[in-house]
Structure formats: structure tokens, C-alpha cells
C-alpha positions as CSV (number, residue, x, y, z in Angstrom):
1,X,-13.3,12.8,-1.9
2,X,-16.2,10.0,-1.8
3,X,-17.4,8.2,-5.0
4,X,-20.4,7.3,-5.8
5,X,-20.4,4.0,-4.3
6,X,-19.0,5.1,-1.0
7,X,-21.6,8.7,-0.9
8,X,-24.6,6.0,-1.1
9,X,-23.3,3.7,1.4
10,X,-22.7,7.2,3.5
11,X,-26.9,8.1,2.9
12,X,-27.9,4.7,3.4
13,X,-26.3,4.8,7.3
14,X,-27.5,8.2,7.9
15,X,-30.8,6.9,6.7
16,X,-30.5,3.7,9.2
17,X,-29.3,5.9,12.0
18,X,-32.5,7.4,13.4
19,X,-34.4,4.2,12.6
20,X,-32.0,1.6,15.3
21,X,-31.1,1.6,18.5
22,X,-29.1,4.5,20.0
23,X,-25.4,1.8,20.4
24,X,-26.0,0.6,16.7
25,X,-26.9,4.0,15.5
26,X,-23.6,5.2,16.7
27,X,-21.9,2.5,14.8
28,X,-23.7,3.1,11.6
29,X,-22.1,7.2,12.4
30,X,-18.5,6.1,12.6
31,X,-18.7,4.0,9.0
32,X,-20.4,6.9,7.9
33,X,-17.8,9.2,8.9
34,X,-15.0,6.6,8.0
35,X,-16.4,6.8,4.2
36,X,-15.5,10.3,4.1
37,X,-11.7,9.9,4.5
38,X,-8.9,9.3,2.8
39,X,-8.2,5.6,1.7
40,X,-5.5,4.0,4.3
41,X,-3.3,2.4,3.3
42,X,-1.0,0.2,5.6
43,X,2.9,-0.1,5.0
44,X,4.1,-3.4,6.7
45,X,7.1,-5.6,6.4
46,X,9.8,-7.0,8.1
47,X,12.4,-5.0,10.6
48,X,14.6,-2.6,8.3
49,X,13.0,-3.2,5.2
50,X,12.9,0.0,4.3
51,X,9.2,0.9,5.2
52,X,9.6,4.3,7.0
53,X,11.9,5.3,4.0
54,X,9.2,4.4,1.5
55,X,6.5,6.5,3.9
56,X,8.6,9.2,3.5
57,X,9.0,9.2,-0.1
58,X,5.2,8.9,-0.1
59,X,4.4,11.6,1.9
60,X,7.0,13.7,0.0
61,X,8.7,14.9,3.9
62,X,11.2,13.0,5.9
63,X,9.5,12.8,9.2
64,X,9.7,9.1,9.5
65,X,12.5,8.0,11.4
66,X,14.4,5.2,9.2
67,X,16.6,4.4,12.6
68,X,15.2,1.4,15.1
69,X,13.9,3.7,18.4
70,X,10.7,3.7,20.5
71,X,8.3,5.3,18.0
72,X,9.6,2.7,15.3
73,X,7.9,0.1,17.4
74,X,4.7,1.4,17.7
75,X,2.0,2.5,14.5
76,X,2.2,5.8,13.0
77,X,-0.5,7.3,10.9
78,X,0.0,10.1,8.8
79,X,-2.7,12.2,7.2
80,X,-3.2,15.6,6.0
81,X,-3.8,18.6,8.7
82,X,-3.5,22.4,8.6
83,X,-0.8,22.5,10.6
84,X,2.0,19.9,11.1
85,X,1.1,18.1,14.6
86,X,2.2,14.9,16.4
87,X,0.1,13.7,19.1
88,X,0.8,10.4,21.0
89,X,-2.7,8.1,21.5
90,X,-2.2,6.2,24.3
91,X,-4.3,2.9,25.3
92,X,-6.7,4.9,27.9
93,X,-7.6,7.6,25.4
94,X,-5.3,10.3,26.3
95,X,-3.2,12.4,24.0
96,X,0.1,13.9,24.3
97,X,1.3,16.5,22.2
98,X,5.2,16.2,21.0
99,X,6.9,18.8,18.9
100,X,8.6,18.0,15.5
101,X,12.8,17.5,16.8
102,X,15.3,19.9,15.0
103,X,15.4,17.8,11.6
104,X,11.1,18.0,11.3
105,X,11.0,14.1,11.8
106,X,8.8,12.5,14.8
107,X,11.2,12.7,18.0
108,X,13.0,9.3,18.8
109,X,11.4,8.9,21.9
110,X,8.0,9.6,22.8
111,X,7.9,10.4,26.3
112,X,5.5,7.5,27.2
113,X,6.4,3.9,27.4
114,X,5.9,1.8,24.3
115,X,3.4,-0.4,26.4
116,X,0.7,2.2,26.7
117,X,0.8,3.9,23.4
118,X,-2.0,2.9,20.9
119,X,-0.6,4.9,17.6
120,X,1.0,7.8,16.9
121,X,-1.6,10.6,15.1
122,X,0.5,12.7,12.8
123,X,-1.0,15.5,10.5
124,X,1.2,17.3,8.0
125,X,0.5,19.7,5.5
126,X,1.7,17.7,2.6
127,X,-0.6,17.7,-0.4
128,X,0.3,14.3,-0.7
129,X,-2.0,13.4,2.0
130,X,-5.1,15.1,0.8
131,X,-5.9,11.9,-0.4
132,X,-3.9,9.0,0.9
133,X,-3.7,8.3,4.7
134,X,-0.9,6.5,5.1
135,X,0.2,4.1,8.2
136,X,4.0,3.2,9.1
137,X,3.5,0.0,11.2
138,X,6.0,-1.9,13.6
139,X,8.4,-4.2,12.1
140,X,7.3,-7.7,11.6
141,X,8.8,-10.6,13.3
142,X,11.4,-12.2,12.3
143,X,11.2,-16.6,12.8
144,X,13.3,-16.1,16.3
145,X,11.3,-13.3,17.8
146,X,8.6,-14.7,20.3
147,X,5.5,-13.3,19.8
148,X,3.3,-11.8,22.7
149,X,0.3,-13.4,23.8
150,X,-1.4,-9.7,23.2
151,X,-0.1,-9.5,19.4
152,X,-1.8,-13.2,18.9
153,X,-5.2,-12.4,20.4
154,X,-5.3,-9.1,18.2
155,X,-4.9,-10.9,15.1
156,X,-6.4,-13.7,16.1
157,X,-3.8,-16.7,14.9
158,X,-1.4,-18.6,17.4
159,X,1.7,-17.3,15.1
160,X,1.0,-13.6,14.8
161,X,3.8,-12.2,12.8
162,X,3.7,-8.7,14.6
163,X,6.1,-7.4,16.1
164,X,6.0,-8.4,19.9
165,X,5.3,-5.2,21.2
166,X,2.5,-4.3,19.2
167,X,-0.6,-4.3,21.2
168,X,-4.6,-4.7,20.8
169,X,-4.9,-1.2,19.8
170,X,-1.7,-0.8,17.3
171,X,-3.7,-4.1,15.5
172,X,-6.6,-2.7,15.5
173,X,-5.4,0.5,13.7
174,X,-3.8,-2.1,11.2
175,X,-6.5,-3.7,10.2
176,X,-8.6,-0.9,9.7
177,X,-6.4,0.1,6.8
178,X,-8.3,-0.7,3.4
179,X,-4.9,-1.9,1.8
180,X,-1.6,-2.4,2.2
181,X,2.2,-2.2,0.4
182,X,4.2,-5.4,2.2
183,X,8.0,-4.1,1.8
184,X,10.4,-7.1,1.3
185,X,14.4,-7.2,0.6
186,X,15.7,-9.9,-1.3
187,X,13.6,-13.0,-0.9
188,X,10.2,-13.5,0.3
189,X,10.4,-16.2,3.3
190,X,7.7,-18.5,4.6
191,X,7.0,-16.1,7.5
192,X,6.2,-12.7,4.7
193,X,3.5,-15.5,3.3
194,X,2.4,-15.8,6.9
195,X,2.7,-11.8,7.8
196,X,0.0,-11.3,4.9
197,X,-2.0,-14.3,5.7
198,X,-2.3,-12.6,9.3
199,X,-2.7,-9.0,8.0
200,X,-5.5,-10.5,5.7
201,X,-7.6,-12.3,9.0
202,X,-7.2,-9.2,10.6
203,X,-8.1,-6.3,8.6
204,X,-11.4,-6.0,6.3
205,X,-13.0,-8.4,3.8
206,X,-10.8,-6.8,0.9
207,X,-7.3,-6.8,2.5
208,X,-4.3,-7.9,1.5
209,X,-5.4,-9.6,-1.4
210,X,-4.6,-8.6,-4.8
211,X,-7.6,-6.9,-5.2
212,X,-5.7,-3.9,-3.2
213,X,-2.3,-5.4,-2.4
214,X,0.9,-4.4,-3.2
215,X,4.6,-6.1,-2.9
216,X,6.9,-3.6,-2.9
217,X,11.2,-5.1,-3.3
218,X,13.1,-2.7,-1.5
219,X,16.8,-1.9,-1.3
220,X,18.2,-3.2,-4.6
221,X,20.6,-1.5,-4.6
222,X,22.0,-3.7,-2.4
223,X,21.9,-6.0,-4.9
224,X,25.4,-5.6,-6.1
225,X,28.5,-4.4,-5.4
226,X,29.5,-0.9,-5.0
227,X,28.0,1.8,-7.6
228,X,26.4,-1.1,-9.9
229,X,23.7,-1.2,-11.6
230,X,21.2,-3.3,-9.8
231,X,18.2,-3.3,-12.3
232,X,19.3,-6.3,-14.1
233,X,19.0,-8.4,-11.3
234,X,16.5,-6.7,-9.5
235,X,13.9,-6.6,-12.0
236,X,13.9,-10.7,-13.1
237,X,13.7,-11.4,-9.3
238,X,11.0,-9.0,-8.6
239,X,9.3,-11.3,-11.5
240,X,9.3,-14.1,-9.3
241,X,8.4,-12.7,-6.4
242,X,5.3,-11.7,-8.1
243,X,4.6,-15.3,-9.2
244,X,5.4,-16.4,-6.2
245,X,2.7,-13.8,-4.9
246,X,0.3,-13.7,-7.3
247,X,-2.5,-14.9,-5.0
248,X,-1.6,-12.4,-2.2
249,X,-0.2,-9.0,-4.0
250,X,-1.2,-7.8,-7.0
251,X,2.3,-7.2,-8.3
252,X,5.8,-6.4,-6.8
253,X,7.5,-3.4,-7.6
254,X,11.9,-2.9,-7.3
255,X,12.3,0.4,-5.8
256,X,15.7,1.8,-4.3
257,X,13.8,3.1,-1.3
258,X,16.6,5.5,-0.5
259,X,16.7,7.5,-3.9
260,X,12.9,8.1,-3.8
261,X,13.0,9.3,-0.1
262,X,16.0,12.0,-1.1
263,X,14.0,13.3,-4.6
264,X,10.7,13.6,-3.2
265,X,11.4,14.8,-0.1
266,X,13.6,17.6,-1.9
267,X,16.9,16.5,0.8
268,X,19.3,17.5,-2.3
269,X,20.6,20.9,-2.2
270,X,22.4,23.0,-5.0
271,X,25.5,22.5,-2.7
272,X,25.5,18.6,-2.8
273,X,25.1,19.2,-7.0
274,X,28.4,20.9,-7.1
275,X,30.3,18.1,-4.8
276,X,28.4,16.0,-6.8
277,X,30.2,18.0,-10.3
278,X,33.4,18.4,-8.5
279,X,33.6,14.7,-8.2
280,X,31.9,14.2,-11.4
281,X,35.2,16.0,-12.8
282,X,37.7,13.5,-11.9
283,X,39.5,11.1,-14.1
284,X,37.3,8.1,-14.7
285,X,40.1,5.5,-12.9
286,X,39.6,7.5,-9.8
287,X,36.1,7.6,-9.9
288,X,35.6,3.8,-10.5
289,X,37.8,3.6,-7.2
290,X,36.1,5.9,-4.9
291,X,32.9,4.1,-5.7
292,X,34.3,0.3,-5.1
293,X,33.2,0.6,-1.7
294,X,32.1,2.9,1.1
295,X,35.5,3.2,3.2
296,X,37.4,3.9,-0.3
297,X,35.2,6.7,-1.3
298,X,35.2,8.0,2.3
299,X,39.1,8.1,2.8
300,X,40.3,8.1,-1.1
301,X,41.8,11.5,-1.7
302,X,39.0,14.0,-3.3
303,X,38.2,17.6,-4.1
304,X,35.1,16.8,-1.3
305,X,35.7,17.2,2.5
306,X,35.0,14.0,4.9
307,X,31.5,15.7,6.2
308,X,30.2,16.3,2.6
309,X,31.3,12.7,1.4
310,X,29.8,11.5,4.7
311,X,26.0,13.7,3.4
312,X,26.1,12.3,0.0
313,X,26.2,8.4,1.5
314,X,23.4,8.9,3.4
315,X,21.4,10.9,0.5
316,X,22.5,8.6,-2.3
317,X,24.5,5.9,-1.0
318,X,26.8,4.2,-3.5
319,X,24.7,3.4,-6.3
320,X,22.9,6.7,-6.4
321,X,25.9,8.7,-6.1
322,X,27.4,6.6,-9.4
323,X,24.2,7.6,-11.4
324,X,24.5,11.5,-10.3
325,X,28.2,11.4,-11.6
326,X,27.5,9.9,-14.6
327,X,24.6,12.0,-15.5
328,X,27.0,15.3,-14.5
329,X,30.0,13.7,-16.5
330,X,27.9,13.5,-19.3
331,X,26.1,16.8,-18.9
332,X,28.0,19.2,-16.5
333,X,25.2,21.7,-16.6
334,X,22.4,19.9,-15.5
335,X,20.4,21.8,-12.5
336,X,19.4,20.6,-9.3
337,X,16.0,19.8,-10.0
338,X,16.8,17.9,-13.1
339,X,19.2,16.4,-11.5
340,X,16.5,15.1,-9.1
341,X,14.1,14.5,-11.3
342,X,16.4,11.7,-12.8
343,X,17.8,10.2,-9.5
344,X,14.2,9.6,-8.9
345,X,13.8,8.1,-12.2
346,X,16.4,6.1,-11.5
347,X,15.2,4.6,-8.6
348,X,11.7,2.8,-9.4
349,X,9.9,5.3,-7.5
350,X,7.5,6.6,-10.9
351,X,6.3,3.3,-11.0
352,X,5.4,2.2,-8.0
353,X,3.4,5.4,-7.6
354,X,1.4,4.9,-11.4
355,X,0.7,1.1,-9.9
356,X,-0.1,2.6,-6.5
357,X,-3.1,4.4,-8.8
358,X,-4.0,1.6,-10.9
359,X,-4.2,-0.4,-7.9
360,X,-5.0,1.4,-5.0
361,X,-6.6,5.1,-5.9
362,X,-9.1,4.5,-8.7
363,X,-9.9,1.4,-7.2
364,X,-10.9,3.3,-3.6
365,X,-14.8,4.0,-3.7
366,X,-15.3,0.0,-4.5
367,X,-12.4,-0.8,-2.0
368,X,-13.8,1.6,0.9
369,X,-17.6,0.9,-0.2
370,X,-17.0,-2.9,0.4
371,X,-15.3,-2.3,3.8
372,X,-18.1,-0.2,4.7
373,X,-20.7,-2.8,3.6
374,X,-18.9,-5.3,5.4
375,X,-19.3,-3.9,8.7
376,X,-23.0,-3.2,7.8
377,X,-23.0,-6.7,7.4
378,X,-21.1,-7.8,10.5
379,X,-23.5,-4.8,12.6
380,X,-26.2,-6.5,11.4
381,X,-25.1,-10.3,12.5
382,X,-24.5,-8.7,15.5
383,X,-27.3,-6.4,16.9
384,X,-29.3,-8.0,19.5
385,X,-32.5,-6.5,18.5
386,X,-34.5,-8.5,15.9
387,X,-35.6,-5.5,14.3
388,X,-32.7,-3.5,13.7
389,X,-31.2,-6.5,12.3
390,X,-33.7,-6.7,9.8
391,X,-33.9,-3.1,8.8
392,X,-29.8,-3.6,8.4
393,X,-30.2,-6.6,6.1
394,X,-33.2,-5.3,4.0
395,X,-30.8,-1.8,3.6
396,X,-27.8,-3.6,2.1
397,X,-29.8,-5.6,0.5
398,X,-31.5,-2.8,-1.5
399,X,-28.1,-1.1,-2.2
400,X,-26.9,-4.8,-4.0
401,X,-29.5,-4.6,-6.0
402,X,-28.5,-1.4,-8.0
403,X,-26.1,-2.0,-11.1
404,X,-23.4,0.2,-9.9
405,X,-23.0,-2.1,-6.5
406,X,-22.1,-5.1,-8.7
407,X,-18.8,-4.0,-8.7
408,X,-18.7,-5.1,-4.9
409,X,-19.8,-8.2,-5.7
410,X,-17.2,-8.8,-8.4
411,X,-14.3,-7.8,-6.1
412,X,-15.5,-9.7,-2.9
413,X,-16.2,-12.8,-5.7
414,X,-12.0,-12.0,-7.4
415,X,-10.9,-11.7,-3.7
416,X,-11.9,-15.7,-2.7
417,X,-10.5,-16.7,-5.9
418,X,-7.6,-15.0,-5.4
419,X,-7.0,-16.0,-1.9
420,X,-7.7,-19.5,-3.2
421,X,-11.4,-19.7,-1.1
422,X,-12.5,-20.6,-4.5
423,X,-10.8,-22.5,-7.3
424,X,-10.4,-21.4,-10.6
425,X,-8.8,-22.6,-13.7
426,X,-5.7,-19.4,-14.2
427,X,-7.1,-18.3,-17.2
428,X,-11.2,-17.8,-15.5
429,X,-9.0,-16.7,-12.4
430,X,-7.3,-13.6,-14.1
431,X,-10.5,-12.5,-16.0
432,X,-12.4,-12.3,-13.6
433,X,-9.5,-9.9,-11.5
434,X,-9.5,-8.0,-14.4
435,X,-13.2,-7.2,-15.0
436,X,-13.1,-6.8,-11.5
437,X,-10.6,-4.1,-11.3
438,X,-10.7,-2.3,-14.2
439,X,-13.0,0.0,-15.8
440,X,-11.0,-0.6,-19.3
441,X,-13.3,-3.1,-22.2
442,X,-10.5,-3.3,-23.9
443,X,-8.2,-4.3,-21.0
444,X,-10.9,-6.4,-19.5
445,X,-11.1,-8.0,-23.0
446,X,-7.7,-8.2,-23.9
447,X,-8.6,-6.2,-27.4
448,X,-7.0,-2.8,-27.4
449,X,-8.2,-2.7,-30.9
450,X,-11.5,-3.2,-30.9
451,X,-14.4,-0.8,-31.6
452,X,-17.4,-0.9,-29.5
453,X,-19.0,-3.2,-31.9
454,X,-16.9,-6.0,-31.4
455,X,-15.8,-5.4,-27.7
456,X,-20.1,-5.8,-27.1
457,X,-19.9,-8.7,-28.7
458,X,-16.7,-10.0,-27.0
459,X,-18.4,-9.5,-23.3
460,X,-21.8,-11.3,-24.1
461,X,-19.4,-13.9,-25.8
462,X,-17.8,-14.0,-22.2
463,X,-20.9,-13.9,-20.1
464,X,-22.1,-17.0,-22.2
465,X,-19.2,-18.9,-21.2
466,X,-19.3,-18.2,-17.7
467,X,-22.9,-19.1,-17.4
468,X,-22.0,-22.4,-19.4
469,X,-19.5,-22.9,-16.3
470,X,-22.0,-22.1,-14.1
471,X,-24.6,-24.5,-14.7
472,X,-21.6,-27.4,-16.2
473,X,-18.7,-28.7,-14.3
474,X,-18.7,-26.3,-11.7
475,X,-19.0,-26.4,-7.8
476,X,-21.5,-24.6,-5.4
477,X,-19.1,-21.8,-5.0
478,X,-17.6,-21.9,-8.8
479,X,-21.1,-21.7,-9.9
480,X,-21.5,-18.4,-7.4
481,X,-18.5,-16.8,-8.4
482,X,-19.2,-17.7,-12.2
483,X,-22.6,-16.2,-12.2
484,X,-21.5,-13.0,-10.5
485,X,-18.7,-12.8,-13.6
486,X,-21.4,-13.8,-16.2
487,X,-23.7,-10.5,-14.6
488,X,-20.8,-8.4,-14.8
489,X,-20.0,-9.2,-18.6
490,X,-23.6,-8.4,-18.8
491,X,-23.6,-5.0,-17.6
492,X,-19.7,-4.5,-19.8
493,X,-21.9,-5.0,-22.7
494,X,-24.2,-3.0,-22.1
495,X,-21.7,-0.4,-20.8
496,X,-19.8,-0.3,-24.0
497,X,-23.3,0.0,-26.3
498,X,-24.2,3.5,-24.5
């Protein structure tokens, strides 16, 4: 569904469509039609981080193969169809239909060579997708891989971070996704910094930012040994990733990628509950030694044959099949479904999806608004004829001029401080994100007490100082940015009198 913002960018290039040239008119037809989908969002990250694991879990279905093969290396998009399709895109425009394999996932190999395949379309009839388009991408490379000379000419930087068979057209699909989750395992390394650098020169004025990005600390269960709990680790480091992101992402998220895949893609049956409660029923000694490592629990002695043990590994692994036993020891008659209701719980997964919606979903008529207006603006520094140049300008110009479209101007002004385009003090710096990206006074304000009195009062307070800072001590581009932020606290006031 389009906002409001997006629905008048969407009238202004049907408007301008009849009134240009026929090749810019068609232009102006495909960001209109653009505005009326879904909001992509990119999932990128290194080689088995975990990123087709995560897609799965998002689009509730494992049809994303989570082992390296041939459609691994190439972009996959997934968005919602009538009927569940995959159709291979290759480079010259043809398509090749491929039936889901015996499991339901993608097949491993996609009957055309990596080199001429563009993406891979796939439309399901999850209800997940109604309103999230979501694109698996190619691993990124690691610092030993050499990177083609087609990788760096897509993104445009000498040390592309793509994988090395990812081609003009797999970037391209990329970088027209409006944000992006970057999946990472245990550290961030220089070359994740570079991978979002890249992503960001490659994609659309609002990407990978943390106006619409999103860090997302995989795996943690890996963390620690065995069954163990991994959150008290995983959650201080996930900390300083995020400081150590905060001008790229706009938070990072520990999720055991594995656990969400398994609960919302509904992989645990009533029969792996009751090997789960046979097990569950052993003496506790025996149970802390099955779980000390993978070859003990598969050859220890159990009330569970080999092939059952050898199902709940790859559902669970060790960590998530410690939690089900402890939650069964301690209530032998929960259900299935409650069952996985808490093993999703207990693996992140409920809050990367709430800061998915702060960050991502409410935020997507400004996010896909902007994109849009960005190419008007890039159609419009591009169009040879003088006149359809100027009727470009004058349009985008006229939409920038309404209240409501100050939002776009907030977030393009929050994305070059962010990015560092534009110094800031911190404190000015996360303000101005926050009236930026939220439609909340009182979070805006940092007063969840306040009335509507006093939260008026606190904006003009705040628009007074950022015009002080925009006519004192302040640069060219401060004094831009500040007097964007002192408009905005304008129209928050006034907002909060209605």
C-alpha cells in the first residue's frame, strides 16, 4: 500500500508523463509503478552468515537454501504472488521457469550458468510478503577473494566487496533495494565497514544509512559452548557493534538465526515435541552430557533413534534443543505451538522484527518517496531537452514546498549527518535522527510525560536553538542542515497544538 507521500510523487509522474519526451516519459512510468510496491529490502553480509536463514525466517517458508550452491551466488528476490513460482532472469531478458525441489526450497542448481543469470524472481504466497519484498544477495567477499573487474564497475569503487561473481545486473537489483539488514557473526571487520560503504554508493540516496539500516548479529549461539546460554555475551557485544556502527546502521540486533527460521517457518512437528519430552525425561547428569557437544548427543545412549537426534540438530542445534528440554522438564505438557512460540522467543527473532517496523515499515512512504524523488532529480539532470528538464525541476520543486514533504528533507538532511557528509556535535546529531524518524513528540523530545502544552513549547524551544546554530558558529552545510531541523521543530509545534 502507498502513503501519502509516495501516492503524490506517483500523480506528480503521471502528471509529467504526457508533458516530456516519449524515453523520459517512460522513465517517469517505471518510478511511478516502482512507488506502488512493496518496500525492498536487501539482506547482505558476508559468506555463511546466516542471511538465507534469516530470509527464511522472514518470509515465514524455508525456500532459501542455507547450503553454498549455484543459486547461493547469484540474487534472489522474493515477493508475494498467487501462486508459488520461480523463474530464472537471465542477463539478455529471458526467463526460465524452475519447479520448487521436493523440500519446496529453490533447486540447488538452476539450469543456466551463474554467468548469465541476472536474479532469481521468486513469488510465494506468504502473507509475509504482501508488504515486504525481500532480496537474498550473494555473499560478500571476504579480504582474499579477488574481486571481478564487473563487480567493481557495478558498484563503482576499485574494492567492490561483492562477491566475484556477481554481475552488472545482480548490482543493479541491489541497489535498487530501499534498505538493507547487513548480517554479521562475531566481529564486524574493516571490510563489513567497506561492504556498507559500497552498498551505500550503489543503491539510492537513503541506503544503508541509519536512516533505514539495520545490523543484524547472527549465530550466537555459537557464542559458547555446547547448550549455553549465549545472551549474556551476545547482547554486550551486539552493544558495541552498534557503537561501532552507529553512523552506518541504525542498531544491531543478536538473533540465533536458526531458531527463528525453524518457529516461523512451522519445521517443528508434534513428533520432534515428544523426542523432544522423551529426552526431556532423563536424569539431569545425562542430559548435561548429551548436550556437551554434538558427537556426544549424537552417539550417547538415548530413548531417540540416530535419524531423529540427527533432525533435531539441524532444527535446533545444541543450544535450542537445551532450551526445549528445559522448558518440557519444567512443564511436560506444553504443546507444540507453545513450544514454538518460546523457542522463537528465545531466539531474538520478536525483536528484530518490532525494530524491523520501527525502522524500516512505518518509515517506508518517506523512505520510498525520497528514492522516487531522487531519481526525478537525477532524470532531470539528465534529460537532454531543456524543456523537460525544466518542467522536472519546477515539479519537484512544487512537491518540496508542501509541509508534508519536509519529512524528505529531514531524512536526506539526518542521512549526511549520519554518514558523516555533515558534522554534528552527537547530541544535534541524534535529534535531528530522531525528529527525522519518528512521528513520536514525546520521543522526538525526550519527554514521555509531557502534555501538549509543554511538548509545543519544548519544539519552538528546539527550533530556536537550531536557528541560533544556524546563523552562529556553524558552516555552509551545518547552517543547511540546522535550518531544515529548525523548520521541522516548526511544523512539531504546530503538529502537537492541533
Amino acid at each position: 500500500m502507498s502513503g501519502p507521500l509516495s501516492a503524490s510523487v506517483a500523480t506528480l509522474c503521471d502528471q509529467l508523463s504526457s508533458r516530456v519526451g516519449q524515453e523520459a516519459g517512460g522513465q517517469l512510468i517505471q518510478i511511478r509503478d516502482r512507488l506502488g510496491e512493496p518496500l525492498r529490502v536487501a539482506i547482505a553480509g558476508r559468506l555463511k552468515a546466516g542471511k538465507s536463514t534469516l530470509v527464511n525466517a522472514l518470509i515465514g517458508r524455508r525456500v532459501a537454501p542455507t547450503a553454498v550452491g549455484e543459486c547461493t551466488r547469484v540474487v534472489t528476490r522474493f515477493r508475494y504472488g498467487t501462486a508459488d513460482r520461480v523463474d530464472v532472469v537471465c542477463r539478455d531478458g529471458v526467463r526460465r521457469s524452475l519447479p520448487l525441489d521436493d523440500d519446496g526450497m529453490i533447486p540447488q542448481r538452476l539450469g543456466v550458468p551463474a554467468s548469465r543469470v541476472a536474479y532469481v524472481d521468486v513469488t510465494l504466497t506468504s502473507e509475509k510478503l504482501r508488504d515486504l519484498t525481500v532480496v537474498d544477495t550473494p555473499g560478500l567477499a571476504s579480504t582474499d577473494t579477488l574481486v571481478s573487474a564487473r563487480a567493481e564497475e557495478a558498484v563503482g569503487v576499485s574494492a567492490a566487496p561483492f562477491d566475484a561473481d556477481i554481475d552488472a545486473d545482480s548490482a543493479s537489483e541491489v541497489a535498487a533495494a530501499e534498505a538493507v539488514v547487513y548480517v554479521f557473526t562475531q566481529a564486524v571487520r574493516a571490510d563489513d565497514l567497506r561492504a556498507l560503504e559500497a552498498f551505500r554508493d550503489a543503491s539510492a540516496r537513503l541506503s544503508s544509512s541509519p536512516i533505514n539500516a539495520l545490523g543484524v548479529f547472527g549465530k550466537i549461539d555459537t557464542l559458547v559452548a555446547g547448550a549455553g546460554d549465549p545472551w549474556p555475551v551476545a547482547g554486550p557485544l551486539a552493544e558495541q557493534q552498534a557503537a561501532l556502527l552507529a553512523r552506518t546502521v541504525s542498531d544491531v540486533v543478536p538473533v540465533v538465526g536458526l531458531l527463528a527460521e525453524t518457529g516461523e517457518a512451522g519445521r517443528l512437528t508434534g513428533a520432534d515435541r515428544d523426542a523432544l519430552q522423551r529426552l526431556a525425561g532423563l536424569p539431569a547428569g545425562e542430559i548435561r552430557l548429551l548436550l556437551a557437544s554434538v558427537d556426544l548427543f549424537r552417539t550417547r545412549p538415548a530413548p531417540v533413534g540416530a535419524e531423529q537426534r540427527e533432525r533435531l540438530l539441524a532444527l535446533l542445534d545444541l543450544y535450542g534443543i537445551g532450551f526445549a528440554l528445559a522448558q518440557l522438564a519444567a512443564e511436560p505438557g506444553v504443546g507444540t505451538g507453545e513450544l514454538v512460540r518460546r523457542i522463537v522467543a528465545a531466539s531474538g527473532y520478536p525483536r528484530l522484527l518490532f525494530t524491523l517496523g520501527e525502522t524500516f515499515r512505518w518509515r517506508s512512504d518517506a523512505i520510498k518517496a525520497g528514492w522516487a524523488l531522487s531519481r526525478l532529480e537525477r532524470l532531470a539532470g539528465h534529460t537532454r531537452d531543456e524543456r523537460d528538464r525544466e518542467r522536472l525541476r519546477d515539479g519537484v520543486e512544487r512537491l518540496l514546498r508542501d509541509p508534508a514533504y519536509h519529512r524528505l528533507r529531514l531524512l536526506d538532511a539526518a542521512q549526511r549527518v549520519a554518514t558523516g557528509a555533515v558534522p554534528l556535535p552527537l547530541e544535534w546529531e541524534q535529534e535531528l535522527t530522531r525528529l527525522a524518524t519518528s512521528e513520536d513528540p514525546r520521543w522526538i523530545l525526550r519527554l514521555p510525560d509531557a502534555d501538549a502544552a509543554e511538548l509545543a513549547s519544548a519544539a519552538v524551544t528546539a527550533a530556536n536553538r537550531w536557528r541560533v546554530y544556524a546563523v552562529a558558529g556553524a558552516g555552509p552545510a551545518q547552517s543547511r542542515v540546522a535550518q531544515v531541523a529548525q523548520r521541522g521543530f516548526h511544523l512539531l509545534a504546530q503538529q502537537v497544538r492541533r
